[in-house]
C-alpha atoms as a printed R data frame, in Angstrom:
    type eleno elety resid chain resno       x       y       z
1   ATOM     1    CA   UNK     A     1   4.099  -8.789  14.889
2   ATOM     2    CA   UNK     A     2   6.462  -9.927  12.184
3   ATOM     3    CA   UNK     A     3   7.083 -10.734   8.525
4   ATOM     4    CA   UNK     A     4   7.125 -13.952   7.291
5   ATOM     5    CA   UNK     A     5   9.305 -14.593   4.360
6   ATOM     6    CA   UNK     A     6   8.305 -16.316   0.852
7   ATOM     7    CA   UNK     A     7  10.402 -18.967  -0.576
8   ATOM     8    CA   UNK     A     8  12.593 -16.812  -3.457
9   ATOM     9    CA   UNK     A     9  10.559 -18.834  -6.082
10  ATOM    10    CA   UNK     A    10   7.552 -19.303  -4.994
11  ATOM    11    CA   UNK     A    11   4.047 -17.308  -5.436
12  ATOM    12    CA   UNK     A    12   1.212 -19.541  -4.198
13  ATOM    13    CA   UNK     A    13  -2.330 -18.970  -4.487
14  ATOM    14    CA   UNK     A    14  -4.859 -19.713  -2.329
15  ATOM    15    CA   UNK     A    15  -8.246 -19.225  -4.506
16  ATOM    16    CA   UNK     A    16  -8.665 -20.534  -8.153
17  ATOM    17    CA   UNK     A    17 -10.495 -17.047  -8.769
18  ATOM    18    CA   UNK     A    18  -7.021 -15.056  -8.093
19  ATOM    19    CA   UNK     A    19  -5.287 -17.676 -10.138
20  ATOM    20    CA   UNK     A    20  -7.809 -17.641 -13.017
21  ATOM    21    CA   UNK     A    21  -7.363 -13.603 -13.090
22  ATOM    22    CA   UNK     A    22  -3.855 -13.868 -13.792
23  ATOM    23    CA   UNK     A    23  -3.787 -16.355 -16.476
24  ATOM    24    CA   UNK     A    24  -6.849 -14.835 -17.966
25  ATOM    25    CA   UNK     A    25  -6.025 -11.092 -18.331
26  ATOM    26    CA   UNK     A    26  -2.221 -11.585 -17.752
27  ATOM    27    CA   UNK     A    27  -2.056  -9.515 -14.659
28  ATOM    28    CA   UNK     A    28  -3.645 -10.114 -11.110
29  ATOM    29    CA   UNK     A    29  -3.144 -10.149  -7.485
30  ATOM    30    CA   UNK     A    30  -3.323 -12.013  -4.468
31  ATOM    31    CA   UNK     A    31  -4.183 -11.762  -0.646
32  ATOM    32    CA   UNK     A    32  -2.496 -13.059   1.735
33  ATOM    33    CA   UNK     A    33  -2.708 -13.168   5.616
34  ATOM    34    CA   UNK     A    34   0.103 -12.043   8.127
35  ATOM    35    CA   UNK     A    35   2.409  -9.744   6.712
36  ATOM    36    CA   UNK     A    36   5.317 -11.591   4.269
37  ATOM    37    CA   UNK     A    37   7.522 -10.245   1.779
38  ATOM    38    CA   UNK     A    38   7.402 -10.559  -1.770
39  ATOM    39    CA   UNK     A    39  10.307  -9.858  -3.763
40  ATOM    40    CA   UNK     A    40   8.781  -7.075  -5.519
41  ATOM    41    CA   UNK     A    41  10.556  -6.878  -9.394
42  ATOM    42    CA   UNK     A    42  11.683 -10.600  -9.267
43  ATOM    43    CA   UNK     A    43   9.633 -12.929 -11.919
44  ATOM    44    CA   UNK     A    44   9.072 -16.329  -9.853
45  ATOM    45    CA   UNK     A    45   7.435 -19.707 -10.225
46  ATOM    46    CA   UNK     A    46   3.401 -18.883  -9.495
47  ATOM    47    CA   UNK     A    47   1.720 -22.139  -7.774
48  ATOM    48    CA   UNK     A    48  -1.842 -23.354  -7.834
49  ATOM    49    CA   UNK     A    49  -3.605 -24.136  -5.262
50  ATOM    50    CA   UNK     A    50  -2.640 -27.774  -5.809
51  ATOM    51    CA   UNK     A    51   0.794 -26.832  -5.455
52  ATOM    52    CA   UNK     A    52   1.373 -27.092  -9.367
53  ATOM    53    CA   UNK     A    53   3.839 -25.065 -10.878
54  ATOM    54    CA   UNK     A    54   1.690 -23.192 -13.651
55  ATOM    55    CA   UNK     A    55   3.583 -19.663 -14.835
56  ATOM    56    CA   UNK     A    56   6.311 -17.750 -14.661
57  ATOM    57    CA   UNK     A    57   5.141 -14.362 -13.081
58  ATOM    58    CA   UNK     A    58   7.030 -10.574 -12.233
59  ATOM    59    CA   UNK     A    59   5.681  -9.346  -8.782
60  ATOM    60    CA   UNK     A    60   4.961  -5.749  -9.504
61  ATOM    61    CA   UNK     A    61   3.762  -4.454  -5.750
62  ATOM    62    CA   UNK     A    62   3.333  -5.952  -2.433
63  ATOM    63    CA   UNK     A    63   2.120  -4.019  -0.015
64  ATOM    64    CA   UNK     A    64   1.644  -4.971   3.788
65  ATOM    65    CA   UNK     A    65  -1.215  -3.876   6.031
66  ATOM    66    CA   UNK     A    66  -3.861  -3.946   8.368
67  ATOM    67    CA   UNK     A    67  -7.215  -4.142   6.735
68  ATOM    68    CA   UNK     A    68 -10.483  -2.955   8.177
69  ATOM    69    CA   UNK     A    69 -10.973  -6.099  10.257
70  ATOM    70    CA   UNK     A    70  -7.834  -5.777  11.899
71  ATOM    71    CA   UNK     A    71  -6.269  -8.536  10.334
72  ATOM    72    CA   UNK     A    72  -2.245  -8.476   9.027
73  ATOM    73    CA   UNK     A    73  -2.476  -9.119   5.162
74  ATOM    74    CA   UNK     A    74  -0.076  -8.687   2.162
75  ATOM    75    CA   UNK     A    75  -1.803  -7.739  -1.436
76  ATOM    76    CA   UNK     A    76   0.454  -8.903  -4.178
77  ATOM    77    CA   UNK     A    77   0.142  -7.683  -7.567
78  ATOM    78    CA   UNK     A    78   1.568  -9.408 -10.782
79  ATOM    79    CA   UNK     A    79   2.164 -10.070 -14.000
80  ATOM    80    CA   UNK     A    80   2.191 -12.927 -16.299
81  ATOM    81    CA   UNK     A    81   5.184 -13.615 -18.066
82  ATOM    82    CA   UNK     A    82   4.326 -16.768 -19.770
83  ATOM    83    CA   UNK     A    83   2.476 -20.138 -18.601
84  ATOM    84    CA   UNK     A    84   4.733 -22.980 -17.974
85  ATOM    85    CA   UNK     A    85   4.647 -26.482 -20.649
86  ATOM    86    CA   UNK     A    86   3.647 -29.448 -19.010
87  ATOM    87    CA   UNK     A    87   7.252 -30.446 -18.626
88  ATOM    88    CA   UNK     A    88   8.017 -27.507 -16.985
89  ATOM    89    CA   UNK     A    89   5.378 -27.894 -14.324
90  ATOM    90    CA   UNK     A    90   5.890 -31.240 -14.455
91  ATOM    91    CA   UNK     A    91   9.893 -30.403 -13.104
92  ATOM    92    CA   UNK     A    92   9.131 -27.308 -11.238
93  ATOM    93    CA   UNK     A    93   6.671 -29.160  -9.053
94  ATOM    94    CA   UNK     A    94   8.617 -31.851  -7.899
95  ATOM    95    CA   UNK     A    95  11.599 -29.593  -7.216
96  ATOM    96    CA   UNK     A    96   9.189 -27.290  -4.941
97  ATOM    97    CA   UNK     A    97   8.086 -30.204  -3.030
98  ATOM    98    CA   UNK     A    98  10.952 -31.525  -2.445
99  ATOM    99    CA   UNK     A    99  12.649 -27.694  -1.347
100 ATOM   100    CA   UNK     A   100   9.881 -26.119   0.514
101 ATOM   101    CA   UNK     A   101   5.948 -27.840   0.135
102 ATOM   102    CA   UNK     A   102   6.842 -31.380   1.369
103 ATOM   103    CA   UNK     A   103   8.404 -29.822   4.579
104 ATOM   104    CA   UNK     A   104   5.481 -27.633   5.284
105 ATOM   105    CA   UNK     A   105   3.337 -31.503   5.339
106 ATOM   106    CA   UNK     A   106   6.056 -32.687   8.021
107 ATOM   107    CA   UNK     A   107   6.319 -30.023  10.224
């Protein structure tokens, strides 16, 4: 058992429905497995599943487990500071795929 770390700047989602939620209603969470640690009053960069940089986002609450199944999982709950312009993204994404997504294909 141990925690896996997030890149400072990065909040990935997994699901489009989690994503959605957040840029809809401006707050939302996420699930996700093993326990990690979220750096819990930061904003950061919030990813799509696509690995495109889409908003800038203030973890509110992560909170590690064990959920009925067994299984090691981290909630993280958010808000939406503001959606990112296309240039943003446009920058953001190639900077996270060069720091930390890219590597993740190699390894």
């Amino acid at each position: 058992m141990g925690f896996q770390t997030e890149f400072n700047s990065v909040c990935k989602f997994k699901s489009d429905s989690e994503l959605y939620e957040l840029l809809e209603y401006g707050r939302g969470k996420m699930v996700k497995k093993q326990y990690r640690i979220f750096p819990t009053g930061q904003k950061v960069i919030a990813y799509a599943p696509d690995n495109t940089a889409v908003a800038i986002v203030r973890i509110l609450a992560s909170i590690a487990e064990k959920n009925f199944q067994g299984e090691e999982v981290t909630q993280v709950e958010m808000e939406l500071i503001r959606k990112l312009t296309p240039e943003e993204s446009k920058i953001q994404t190639a900077l996270a795929y060069e720091m930390f997504f890219g590597e993740q294909e190699q390894a």
